[in-house]
C-alpha positions, -999 to +999 in steps of 0.1 A: -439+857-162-475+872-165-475+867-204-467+831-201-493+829-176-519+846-200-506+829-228-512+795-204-547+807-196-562+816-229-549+821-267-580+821-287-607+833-263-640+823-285-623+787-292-616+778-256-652+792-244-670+770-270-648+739-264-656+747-231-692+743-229-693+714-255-671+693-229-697+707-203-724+690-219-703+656-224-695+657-189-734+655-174-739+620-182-708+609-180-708+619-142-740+609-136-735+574-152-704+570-129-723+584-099-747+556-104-719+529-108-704+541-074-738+536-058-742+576-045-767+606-058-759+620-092-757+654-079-723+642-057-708+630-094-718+673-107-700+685-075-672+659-083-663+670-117-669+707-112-647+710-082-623+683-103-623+701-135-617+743-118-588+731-099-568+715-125-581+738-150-565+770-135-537+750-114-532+714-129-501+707-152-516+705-188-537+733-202-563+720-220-569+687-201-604+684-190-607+665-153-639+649-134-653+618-121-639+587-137-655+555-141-619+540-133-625+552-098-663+549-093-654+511-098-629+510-065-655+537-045-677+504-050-672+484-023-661+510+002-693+526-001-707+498+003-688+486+036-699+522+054-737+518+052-735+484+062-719+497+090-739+527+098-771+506+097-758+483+125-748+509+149-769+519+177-779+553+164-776+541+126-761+567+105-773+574+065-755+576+035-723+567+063-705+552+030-709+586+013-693+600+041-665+573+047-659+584+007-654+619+019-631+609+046-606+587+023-608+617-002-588+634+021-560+607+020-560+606-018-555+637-020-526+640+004-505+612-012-513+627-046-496+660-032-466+645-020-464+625-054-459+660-070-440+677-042-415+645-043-415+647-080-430+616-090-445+626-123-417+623-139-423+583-140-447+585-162-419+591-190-405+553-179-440+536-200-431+523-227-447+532-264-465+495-266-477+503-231-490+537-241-508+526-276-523+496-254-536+522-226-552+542-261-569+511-276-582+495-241-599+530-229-609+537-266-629+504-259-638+511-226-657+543-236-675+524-269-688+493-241-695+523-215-717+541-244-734+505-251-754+512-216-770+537-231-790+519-258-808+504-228-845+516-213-861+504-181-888+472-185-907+458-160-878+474-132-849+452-159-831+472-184-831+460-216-812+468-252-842+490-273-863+474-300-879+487-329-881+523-336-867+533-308-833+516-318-833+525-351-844+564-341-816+562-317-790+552-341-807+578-365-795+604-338-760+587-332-751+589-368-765+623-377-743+636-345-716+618-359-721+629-397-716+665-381-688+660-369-671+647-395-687+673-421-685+706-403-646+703-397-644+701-436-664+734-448-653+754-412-637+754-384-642+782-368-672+769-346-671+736-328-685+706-345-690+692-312-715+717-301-728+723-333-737+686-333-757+683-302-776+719-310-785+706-342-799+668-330-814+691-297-829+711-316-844+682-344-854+662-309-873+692-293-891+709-319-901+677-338-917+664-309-897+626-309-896+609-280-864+600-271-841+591-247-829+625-233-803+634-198-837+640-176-852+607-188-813+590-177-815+606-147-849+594-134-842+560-148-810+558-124-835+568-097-820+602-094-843+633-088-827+657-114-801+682-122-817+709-098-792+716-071-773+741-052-740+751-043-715+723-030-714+728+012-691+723+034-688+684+051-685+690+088-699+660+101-671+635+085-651+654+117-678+639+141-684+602+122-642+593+128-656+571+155-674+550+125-637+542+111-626+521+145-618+485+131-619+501+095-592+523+089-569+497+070-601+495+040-600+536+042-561+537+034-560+505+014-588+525-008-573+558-007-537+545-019-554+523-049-579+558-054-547+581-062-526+552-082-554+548-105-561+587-106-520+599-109-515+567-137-546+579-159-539+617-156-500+614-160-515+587-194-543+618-207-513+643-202-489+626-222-512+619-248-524+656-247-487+663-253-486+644-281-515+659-297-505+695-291-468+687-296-464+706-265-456+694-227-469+695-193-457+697-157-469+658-144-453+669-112-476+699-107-506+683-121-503+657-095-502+683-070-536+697-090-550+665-087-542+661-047-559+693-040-591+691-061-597+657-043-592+674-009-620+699-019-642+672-029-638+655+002-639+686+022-674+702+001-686+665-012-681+657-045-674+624-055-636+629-065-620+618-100-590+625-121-581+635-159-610+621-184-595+609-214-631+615-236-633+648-225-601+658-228-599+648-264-630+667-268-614+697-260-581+697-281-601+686-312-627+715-306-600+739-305-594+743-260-562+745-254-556+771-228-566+770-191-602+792-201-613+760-218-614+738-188-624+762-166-654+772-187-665+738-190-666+734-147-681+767-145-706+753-171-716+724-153-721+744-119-743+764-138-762+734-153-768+725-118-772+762-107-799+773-134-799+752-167-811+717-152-847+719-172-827+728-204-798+707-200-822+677-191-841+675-226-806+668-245-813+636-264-786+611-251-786+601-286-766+633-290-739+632-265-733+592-274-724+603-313-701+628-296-685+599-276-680+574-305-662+603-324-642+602-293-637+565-293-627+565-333-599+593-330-589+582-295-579+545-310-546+542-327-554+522-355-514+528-366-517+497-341-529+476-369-507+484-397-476+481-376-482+448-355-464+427-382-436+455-378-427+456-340-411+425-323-433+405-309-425+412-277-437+445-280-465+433-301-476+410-270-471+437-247-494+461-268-523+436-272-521+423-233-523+462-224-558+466-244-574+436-230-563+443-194-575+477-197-609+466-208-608+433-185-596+451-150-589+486-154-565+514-166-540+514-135-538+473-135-534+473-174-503+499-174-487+487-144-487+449-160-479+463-191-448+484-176-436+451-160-440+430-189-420+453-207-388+458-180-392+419-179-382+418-215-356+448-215-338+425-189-338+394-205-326+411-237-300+428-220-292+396-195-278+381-229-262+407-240-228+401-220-196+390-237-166+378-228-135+388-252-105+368-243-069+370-246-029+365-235-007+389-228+031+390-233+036+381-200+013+354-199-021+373-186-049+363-194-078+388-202-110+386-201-127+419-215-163+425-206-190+440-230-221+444-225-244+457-190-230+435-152-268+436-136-289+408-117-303+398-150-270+388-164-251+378-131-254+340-143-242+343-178-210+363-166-205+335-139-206+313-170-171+334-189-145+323-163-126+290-164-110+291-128-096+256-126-075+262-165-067+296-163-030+310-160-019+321-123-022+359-138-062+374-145-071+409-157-104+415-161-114+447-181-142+467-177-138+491-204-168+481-223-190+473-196-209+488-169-218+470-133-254+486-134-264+474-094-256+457-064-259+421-078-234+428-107-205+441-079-214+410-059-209+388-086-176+407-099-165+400-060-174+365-062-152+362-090-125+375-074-124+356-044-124+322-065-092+335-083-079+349-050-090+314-031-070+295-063-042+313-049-038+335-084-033+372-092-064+387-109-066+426-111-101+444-118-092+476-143-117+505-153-144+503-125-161+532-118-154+546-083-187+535-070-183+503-078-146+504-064-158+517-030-184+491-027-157+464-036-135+477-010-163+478+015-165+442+013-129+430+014-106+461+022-077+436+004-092+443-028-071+472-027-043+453-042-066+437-067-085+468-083-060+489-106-064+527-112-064+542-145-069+575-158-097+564-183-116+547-149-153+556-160-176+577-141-214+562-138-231+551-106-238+519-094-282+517-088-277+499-051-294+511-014-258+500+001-243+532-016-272+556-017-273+550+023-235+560+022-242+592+004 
């Protein structure tokens, strides 16, 4: 048990400690840009994806995966925080910052369903999104992060930020594509050191020494109107306990916002874990790292951080620059802290130049440009599904895009399959007429199988044979009764053969004569019926 623990934490030491601190460096702006986009001090986004990224590094499902504060959830933090300093200037003793602290409360509920998602084994769901779901959720974030990146090509003008002009552009692009040369070079002559990191020392170093004034993570920060990295240990939030009274009148935003806080966080860490999965041709727990997930946002709410979930960019980060053991993520939390702790004044003169080449590497390998070549290939129904995936995802967001997308795509699975019944028919020796079913009985295909029977013009003897079918729910063994009761009502003699015994005992349930109607055989088949009436028998 310890080995495949040690084995979990850490193969390759030196890979996993330099992968470590290259997602550390890709993780300051990107916290501090989402900070800013949930309206709250930079310094809560640090404490965010520290306490984020330790938790699920050392207890979360997927070694290797990198978690922190998401721009997913900044977006749905808006308008709460928002809400609770309104209401903490219009009390009598008004309260600041009272819609950071509402954030901290609702933590706490986020947390706790994203616990019981893992401890009732919910994780497993994610294995139910389809492949054109999951290439659609790839292209729309792979998007997502290139338009996110675009923000910071802009510089403060007269209080407006504008797109840069002039040298400064084309010195900023300079930096982008000498980041990005890197990283596509130094993976060809070596790989034992991180192209990543290699990348942003390198462009540092150039930005530093030469003297250029660029755009660097202090110069972002002040922009934002944030006062720097400089900070101290996260501390312990007692005074959400004494601000409760705040929430009368407002608990239904709190819960509303906490159950849409851990969809979006469970949906896009359960994505990043599959897709880490793929990469490593390995696989994770989803049900433990949901657990992970519930208890890192706890101790955000609890020490005030801003909360998050698995980032996609950074994560990707990490595999390519050889993390894939739990040292890697936990380095690059450690990392951060320590950025905050001691490194701020280093950390700060990183050109942003440098860690937005990084992030269009990310962008390039995180798209599946297989998409292209095989549009023509899939049916179009998949094809549709795929495309409408990417644009939701860049339109609304990640947990709206895969949630339409999964429903698209059980929409067409069930007309498909509503189609798919058949009716073989036949007579007897005696005169029987028998109508053999192939294909699935469920509520999509209830009306076709209505459509097989010719009540008035059938003989006074009916067998209808289940051999090649399954009744998948409750609406297929209401129609199958339905059917029987017009042949029974026409005064004639129909027998149902080869149900399962589910279905048989819901039948009977119904209409105890149906004894006489159902026949036994010894090749009866042996599924379950999907339906409430017999799971509440059971």
């Amino acid at each position: 048990m310890w080995q495949r623990t040690l084995k979990n934490f850490t193969q390759h030491p030196k890979n996993d400690i330099l992968s470590g601190l290259t997602v550390a460096l890709a993780l300051v702006p990107e916290a501090v840009a989402f900070a800013f986009v949930a309206g709250i001090d930079p310094l809560v986004g640090l404490y965010g994806a520290f306490m984020m990224g330790i938790v699920t590094a050392l207890f979360g499902g997927r070694p290797g995966m990198i978690s922190g504060a998401t721009g997913a959830m900044a977006v749905v933090m808006v308008h709460l925080i928002q809400k609770g300093n309104e209401v903490g200037d219009a009390l009598t003793i008004p309260v600041e910052n009272l819609g950071l602290q509402w954030l901290f409360i609702t933590l706490l509920f986020v947390g706790a369903i994203q616990i019981l998602a893992g401890v009732f084994r919910l994780g497993k769901f994610v294995r139910l999104i389809p492949h054109p779901v999951m290439m659609g959720f790839v292209n729309g974030l792979a998007i997502v992060i290139f338009l996110s990146q675009l923000g910071l090509f802009k510089v403060n003008v007269n209080g407006s930020k504008e797109f840069m002009q002039g040298s400064d552009l084309w010195i900023m692009l300079g930096l982008v594509g000498l980041t990005m040369a890197i990283m596509f070079a130094l993976p060809k002559l070596t790989k034992k050191i991180p192209a990543a990191l290699t990348a942003i020392l390198v462009v540092a170093a150039i930005v530093i020494f030469g003297g250029i004034e660029v755009s660097t993570v202090g110069s972002f920060i002040e922009d934002g109107g944030g006062d720097g990295l400089q900070g101290g240990l996260p501390t312990f939030q007692d005074q959400i306990f004494t601000l409760l009274y705040t929430l009368q009148g407002h608990w239904e935003l709190i819960l509303s916002t906490a159950v849409i806080l851990a969809a979006v966080g469970l949906i896009e860490s359960l994505m990043t874990l599959n897709l880490i999965d793929e990469m490593t041709e390995t696989r994770g727990s989803g049900n433990r790292e949901c657990v992970a997930q519930g208890g890192a946002n706890i101790l955000n709410g609890l020490f005030g951080g801003m909360g998050g979930c698995a980032m996609i960019g950074q994560s990707i980060i990490n595999i390519n620059s050889g993390g894939r053991g739990r040292l890697s993520g936990a380095v690059a939390a450690i990392a951060l802290l320590c950025f905050v702790l001691f490194g701020a004044p280093l950390i700060e003169q990183i050109p942003i130049a440098a860690l937005v080449g990084v992030m269009f590497m990310v962008v390039i390998g995180t798209f599946a440009w297989s998409s292209f070549r095989i549009l023509h290939k899939i049916p179009l129904a998949d094809a549709i599904v795929l495309i409408a995936v990417s644009a939701i995802t860049v339109w609304q967001d990640l947990a709206v895009a895969v949630i339409a997308g999964v429903i698209m795509s059980a929409l067409v699975f069930a007309w498909k399959n509503a189609t798919m019944i058949r009716a073989r028919k036949r007579i007897k020796d005696d005169g029987t007429k028998v109508y053999e079913i192939w294909g699935p009985l469920f509520f999509g295909s209830v009306q076709n199988f209505n459509t097989k029977f010719d009540f008035a013009t059938d003989p006074n003897k009916i067998e209808i044979d289940f051999i090649e079918s399954k009744v998948s729910d409750h609406s297929g063994v209401e129609a199958l009764r339905n059917v029987a009761n017009k042949y029974l009502e026409a005064g004639k003699e129909v027998k149902l053969t080869h149900l399962s015994p589910d279905c048989k005992t819901l039948l009977l349930k119904w209409n105890p004569d149906f004894e006489s109607v159902i026949e036994e055989a010894i090749d009866d088949p042996r599924y379950y019926v999907v339906t409430d009436v017999l799971d509440s028998e059971v």
